[in-house]
C-alpha positions as CSV (number, residue, x, y, z in Angstrom):
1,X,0.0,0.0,0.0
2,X,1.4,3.4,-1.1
3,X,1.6,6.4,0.9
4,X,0.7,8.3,-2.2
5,X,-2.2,6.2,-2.5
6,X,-4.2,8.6,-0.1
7,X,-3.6,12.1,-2.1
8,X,-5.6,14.7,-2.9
9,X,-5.4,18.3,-3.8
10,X,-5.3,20.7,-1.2
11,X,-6.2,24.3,-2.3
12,X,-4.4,26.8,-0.2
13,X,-7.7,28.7,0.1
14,X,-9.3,25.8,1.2
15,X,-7.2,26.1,4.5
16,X,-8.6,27.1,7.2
17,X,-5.6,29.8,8.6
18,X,-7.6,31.1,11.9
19,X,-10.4,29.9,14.4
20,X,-13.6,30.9,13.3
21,X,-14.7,34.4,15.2
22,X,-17.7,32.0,17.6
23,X,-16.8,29.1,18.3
24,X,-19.0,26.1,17.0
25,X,-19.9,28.0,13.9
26,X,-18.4,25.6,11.9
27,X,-19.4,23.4,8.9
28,X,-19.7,19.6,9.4
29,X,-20.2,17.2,6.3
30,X,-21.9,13.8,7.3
31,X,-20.5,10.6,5.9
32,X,-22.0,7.7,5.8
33,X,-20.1,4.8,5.1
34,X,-22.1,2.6,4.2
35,X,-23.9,3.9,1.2
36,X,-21.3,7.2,1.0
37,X,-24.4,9.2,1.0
38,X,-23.4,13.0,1.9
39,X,-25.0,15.4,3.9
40,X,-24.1,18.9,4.7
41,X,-24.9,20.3,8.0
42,X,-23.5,22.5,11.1
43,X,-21.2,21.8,13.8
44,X,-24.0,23.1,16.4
45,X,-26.2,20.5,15.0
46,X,-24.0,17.5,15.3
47,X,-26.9,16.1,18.4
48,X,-29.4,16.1,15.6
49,X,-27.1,12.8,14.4
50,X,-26.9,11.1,17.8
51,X,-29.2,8.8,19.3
52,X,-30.7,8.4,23.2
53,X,-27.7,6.0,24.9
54,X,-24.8,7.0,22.4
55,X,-21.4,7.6,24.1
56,X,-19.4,10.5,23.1
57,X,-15.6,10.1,24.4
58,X,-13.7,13.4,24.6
59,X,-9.8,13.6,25.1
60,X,-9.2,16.0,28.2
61,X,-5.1,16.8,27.6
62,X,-4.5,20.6,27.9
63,X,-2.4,21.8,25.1
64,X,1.4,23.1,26.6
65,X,2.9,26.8,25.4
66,X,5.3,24.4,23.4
67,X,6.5,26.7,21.0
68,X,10.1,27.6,22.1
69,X,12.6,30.5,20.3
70,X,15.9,29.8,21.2
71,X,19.6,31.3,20.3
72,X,23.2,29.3,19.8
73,X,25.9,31.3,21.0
74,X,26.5,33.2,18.0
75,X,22.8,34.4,18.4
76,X,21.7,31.9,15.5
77,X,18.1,31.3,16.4
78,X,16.8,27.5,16.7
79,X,13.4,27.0,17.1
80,X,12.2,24.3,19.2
81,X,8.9,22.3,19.7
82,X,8.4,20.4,23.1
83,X,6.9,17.0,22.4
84,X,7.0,15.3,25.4
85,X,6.1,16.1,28.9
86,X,8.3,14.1,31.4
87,X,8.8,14.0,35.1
88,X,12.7,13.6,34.4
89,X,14.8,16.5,33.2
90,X,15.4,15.1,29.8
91,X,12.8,15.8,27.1
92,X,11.9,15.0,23.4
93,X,12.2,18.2,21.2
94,X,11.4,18.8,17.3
95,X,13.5,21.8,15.9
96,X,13.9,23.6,12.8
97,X,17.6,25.1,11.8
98,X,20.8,22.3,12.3
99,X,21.8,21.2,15.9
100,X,24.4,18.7,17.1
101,X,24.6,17.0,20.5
102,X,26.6,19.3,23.2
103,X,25.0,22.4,21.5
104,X,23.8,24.8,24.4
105,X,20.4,26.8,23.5
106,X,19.9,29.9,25.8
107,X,15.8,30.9,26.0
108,X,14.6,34.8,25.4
109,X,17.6,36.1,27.0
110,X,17.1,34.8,30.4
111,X,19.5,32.4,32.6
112,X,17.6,29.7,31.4
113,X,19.8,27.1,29.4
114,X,18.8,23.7,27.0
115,X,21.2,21.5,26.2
116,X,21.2,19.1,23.2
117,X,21.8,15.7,24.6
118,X,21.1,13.1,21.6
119,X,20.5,13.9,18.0
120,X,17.4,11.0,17.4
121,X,16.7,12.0,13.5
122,X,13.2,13.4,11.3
123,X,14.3,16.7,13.0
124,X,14.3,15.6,16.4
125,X,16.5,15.6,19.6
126,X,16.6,14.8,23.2
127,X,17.4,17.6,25.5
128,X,18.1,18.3,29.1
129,X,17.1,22.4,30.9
130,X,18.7,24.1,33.9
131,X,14.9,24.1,35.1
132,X,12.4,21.6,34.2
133,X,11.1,22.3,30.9
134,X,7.5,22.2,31.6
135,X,8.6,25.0,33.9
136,X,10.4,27.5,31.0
137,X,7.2,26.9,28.1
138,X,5.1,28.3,30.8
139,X,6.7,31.3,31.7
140,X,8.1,31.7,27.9
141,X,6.8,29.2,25.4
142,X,4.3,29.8,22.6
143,X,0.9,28.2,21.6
144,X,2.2,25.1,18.7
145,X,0.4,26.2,15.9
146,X,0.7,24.1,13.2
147,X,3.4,24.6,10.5
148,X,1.5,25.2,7.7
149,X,-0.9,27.9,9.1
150,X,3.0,30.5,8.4
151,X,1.9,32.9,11.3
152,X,3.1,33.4,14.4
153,X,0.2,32.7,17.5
154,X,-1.9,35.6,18.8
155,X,-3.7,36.0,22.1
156,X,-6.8,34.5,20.7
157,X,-4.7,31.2,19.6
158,X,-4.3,31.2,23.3
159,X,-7.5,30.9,24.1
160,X,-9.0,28.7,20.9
161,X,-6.1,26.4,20.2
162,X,-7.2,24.6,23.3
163,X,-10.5,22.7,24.2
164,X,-13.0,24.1,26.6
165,X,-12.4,21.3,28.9
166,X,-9.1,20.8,28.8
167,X,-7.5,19.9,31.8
168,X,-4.2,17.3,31.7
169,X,-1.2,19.4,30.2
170,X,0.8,17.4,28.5
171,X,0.0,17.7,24.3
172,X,1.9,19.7,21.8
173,X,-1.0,19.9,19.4
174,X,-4.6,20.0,20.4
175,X,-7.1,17.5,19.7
176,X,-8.4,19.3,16.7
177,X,-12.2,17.6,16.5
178,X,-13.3,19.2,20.1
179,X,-12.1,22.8,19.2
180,X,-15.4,23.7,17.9
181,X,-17.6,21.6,20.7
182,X,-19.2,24.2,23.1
183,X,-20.7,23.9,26.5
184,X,-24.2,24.5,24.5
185,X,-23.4,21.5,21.8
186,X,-22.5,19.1,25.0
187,X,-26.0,20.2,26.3
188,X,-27.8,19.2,23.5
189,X,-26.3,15.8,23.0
190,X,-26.9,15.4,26.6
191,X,-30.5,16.7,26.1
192,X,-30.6,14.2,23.5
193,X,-30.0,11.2,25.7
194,X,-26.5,10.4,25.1
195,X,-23.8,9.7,27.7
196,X,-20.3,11.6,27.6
197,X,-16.5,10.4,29.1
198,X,-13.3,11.1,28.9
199,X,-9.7,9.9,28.2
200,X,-6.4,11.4,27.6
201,X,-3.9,11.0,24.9
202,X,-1.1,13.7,25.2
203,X,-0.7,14.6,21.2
204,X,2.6,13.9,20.4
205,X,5.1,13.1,17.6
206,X,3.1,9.8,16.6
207,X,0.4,12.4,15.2
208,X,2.0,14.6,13.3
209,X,4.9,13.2,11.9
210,X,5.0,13.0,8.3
211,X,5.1,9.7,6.0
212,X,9.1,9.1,4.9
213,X,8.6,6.1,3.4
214,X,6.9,5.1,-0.1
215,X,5.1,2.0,1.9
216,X,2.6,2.9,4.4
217,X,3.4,-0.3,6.5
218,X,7.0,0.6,6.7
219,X,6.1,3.8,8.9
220,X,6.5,3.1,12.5
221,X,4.0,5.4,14.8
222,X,6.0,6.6,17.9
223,X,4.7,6.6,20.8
224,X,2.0,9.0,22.8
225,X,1.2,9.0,26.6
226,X,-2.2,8.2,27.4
227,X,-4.9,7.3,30.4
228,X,-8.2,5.8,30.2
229,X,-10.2,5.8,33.3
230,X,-12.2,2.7,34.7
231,X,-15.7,5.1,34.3
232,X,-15.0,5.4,30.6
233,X,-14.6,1.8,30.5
234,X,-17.5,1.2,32.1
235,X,-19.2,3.2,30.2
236,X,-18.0,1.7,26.9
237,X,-18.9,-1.9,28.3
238,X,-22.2,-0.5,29.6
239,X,-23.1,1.1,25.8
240,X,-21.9,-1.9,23.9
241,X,-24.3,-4.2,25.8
242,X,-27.3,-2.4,25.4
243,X,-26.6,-2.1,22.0
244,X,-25.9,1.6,21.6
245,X,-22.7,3.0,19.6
246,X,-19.1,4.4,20.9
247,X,-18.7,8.2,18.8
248,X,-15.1,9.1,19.2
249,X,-14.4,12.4,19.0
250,X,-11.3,12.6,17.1
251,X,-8.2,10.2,15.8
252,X,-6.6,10.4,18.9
253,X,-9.6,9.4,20.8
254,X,-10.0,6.0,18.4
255,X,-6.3,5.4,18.5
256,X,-6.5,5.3,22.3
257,X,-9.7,2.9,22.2
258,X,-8.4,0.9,19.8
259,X,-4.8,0.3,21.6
260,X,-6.6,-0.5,24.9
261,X,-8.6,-2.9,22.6
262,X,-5.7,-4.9,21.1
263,X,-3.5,-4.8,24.1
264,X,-6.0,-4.4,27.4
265,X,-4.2,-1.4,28.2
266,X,-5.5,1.2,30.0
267,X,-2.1,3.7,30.8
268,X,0.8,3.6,29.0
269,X,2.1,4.0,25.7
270,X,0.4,4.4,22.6
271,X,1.9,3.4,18.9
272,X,-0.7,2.1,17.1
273,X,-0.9,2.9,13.2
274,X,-4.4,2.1,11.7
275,X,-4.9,2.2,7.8
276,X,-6.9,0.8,5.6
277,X,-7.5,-3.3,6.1
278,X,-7.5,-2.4,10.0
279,X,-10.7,-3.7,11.8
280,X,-12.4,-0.9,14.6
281,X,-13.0,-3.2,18.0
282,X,-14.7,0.0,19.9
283,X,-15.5,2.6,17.5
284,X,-19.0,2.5,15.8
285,X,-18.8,6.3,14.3
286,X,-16.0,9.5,14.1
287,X,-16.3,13.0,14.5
288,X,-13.4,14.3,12.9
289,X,-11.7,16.9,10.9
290,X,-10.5,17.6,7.7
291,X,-7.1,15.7,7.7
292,X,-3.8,16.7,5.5
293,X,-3.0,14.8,2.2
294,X,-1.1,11.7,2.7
295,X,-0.9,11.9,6.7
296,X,-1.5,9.3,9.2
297,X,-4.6,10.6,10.7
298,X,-6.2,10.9,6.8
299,X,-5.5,7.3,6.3
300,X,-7.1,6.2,10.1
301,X,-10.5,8.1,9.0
302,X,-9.8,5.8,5.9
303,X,-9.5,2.8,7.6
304,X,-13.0,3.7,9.0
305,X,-14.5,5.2,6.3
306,X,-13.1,3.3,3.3
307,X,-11.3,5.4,0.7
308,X,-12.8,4.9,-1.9
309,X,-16.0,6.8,0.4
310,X,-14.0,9.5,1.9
311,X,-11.8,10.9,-1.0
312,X,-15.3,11.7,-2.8
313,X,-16.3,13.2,0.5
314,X,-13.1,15.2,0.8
315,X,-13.5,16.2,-3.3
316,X,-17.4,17.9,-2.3
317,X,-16.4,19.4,0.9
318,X,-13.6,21.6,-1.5
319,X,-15.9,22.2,-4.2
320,X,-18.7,23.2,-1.6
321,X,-16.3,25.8,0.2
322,X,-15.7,24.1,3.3
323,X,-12.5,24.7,5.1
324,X,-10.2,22.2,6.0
325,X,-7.3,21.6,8.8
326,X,-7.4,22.3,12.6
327,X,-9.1,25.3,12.7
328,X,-11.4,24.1,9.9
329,X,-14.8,22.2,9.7
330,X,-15.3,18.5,10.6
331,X,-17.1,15.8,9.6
332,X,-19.1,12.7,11.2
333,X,-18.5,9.2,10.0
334,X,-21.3,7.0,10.9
């Protein structure tokens, strides 16, 4: 199976380069994948596709102010993303510019220091700080917006780059699905009859890291922290008795659910890759986003959807003007 298998072209205007200005205005296309019968709806309105004893599972991780300028010695800048949150003092970084191990970063002209320890390849490095590092991004980190978005953060990134329940830091990329889910959508799914829990997957390098190899089943997925808690369990167990379906709310909430599936799981680390030929044990519908040609995440909603359903789907939600990407509108596969 070929990585360039799952292509598709991308208009630049089709990206989606800023949150929409209310949150949960958004567009959401409806997929079902079964017949691949489209329909065009509103992010608000996802409840009006959920039925009395459904179980929507939402990841709680808190994205971290990952975003780190840095300066070599000679004032060179090195930019570095913090992928990893660790109780030791030595921490997975991505950075952009060359580094080499023994290289000493200092951070926004303070005493603060980062030293490379281990160059580890694809642009990424091991690093100990004269502080902890969860400590520095607070005080001088920036939100991790995506690469392709070519700005810099603003306050408002601040406040929508992030879920509104957010709560475990420890991601360097939010869980893109929830960013338009408001306190007024939960209410009506609620209304609705269905039941909601939570689990935590700290987004991480096994997300976002692009495809090197021609072969999809030579990629190897590293690895993301994550914690599902005995209520969500429960819960799952209690909806797949009576019959009623598991709606994850995002990749990262079906990769989760699907590890703790394979292995039994329910803390640890997470590597599954899903793609197509992969058979769902807990998921019975998505709520997703628009996913980037050729990435891992496009080729899990594949897996669920079928290609051959959700390129067509991805081909009218570009024609119809929707926008794609994190800040962009989703879509439901049920």
């Amino acid at each position: 199976m070929l990585v360039s298998d799952f292509d598709y072209r991308l208009p630049e205007e089709s990206i989606a380069k800023y949150p929409p200005k209310v949150r949960g205005s958004t567009r959401l296309l409806v997929l079902d994948r079964q017949t691949g019968n489209i329909t065009d709806s509103h992010y608000a309105d996802f409840a009006n596709f959920v039925q009395p004893g459904d179980l929507i599972i939402l990841n709680d991780t808190r994205v971290m102010r990952a975003r780190l300028f840095t300066t070599l010695p000679d004032k060179r800048p090195r930019e570095l993303i913090v992928l990893e949150k660790h109780h030791s003092d030595i921490n997975t970084v991505m950075y952009r510019g060359k580094l080499h191990a023994g290289d000493t970063l200092t951070v926004d002209d303070s005493s603060d220091t980062i030293v490379v320890q281990e160059i580890l390849g694809n642009g990424t490095a091991t690093v100990k700080s004269s502080r902890p590092l969860h400590e520095i991004i607070a005080q001088f980190g920036n939100v991790p917006l995506p690469p392709y978005l070519h700005r810099n953060a603003t306050a408002e990134d601040i406040k929508r780059y992030q879920t509104i329940w957010a709560k475990e830091l420890g991601s360097c990329a939010a869980p893109t699905a929830s960013l338009n889910m408001t306190k007024d959508t939960l209410r009506k799914l609620q209304d609705k009859g269905a039941q909601v829990a939570y689990l935590t997957l700290h987004v991480g390098l096994g997300t976002f890291l692009p495809i090197r190899s021609d072969a999809v089943e030579e990629h190897h997925m590293h690895s993301e922290w994550f914690h599902i808690p005995l209520e969500t369990i429960s819960a799952i167990k209690h909806a797949k008795d009576s019959g009623h379906r598991v709606i994850a709310i995002g990749t990262t909430v079906t990769r989760t659910l699907e590890y703790w599936a394979q292995t039994g799981k329910t803390a640890g680390e997470d590597d599954i890759f899903i793609y197509p030929g992969y058979q769902f044990q807990v998921v019975d519908a998505l709520l997703t986003n628009f996913h980037a040609p050729k990435s891992t995440v496009l080729m899990l909603a594949a897996a669920f959807a079928g290609w051959e359903c959700l390129k067509p789907a991805y081909e009218h939600a570009i024609s119809s003007g929707y926008k794609l990407l994190s800040y962009g509108d989703s879509m439901f596969i049920c």
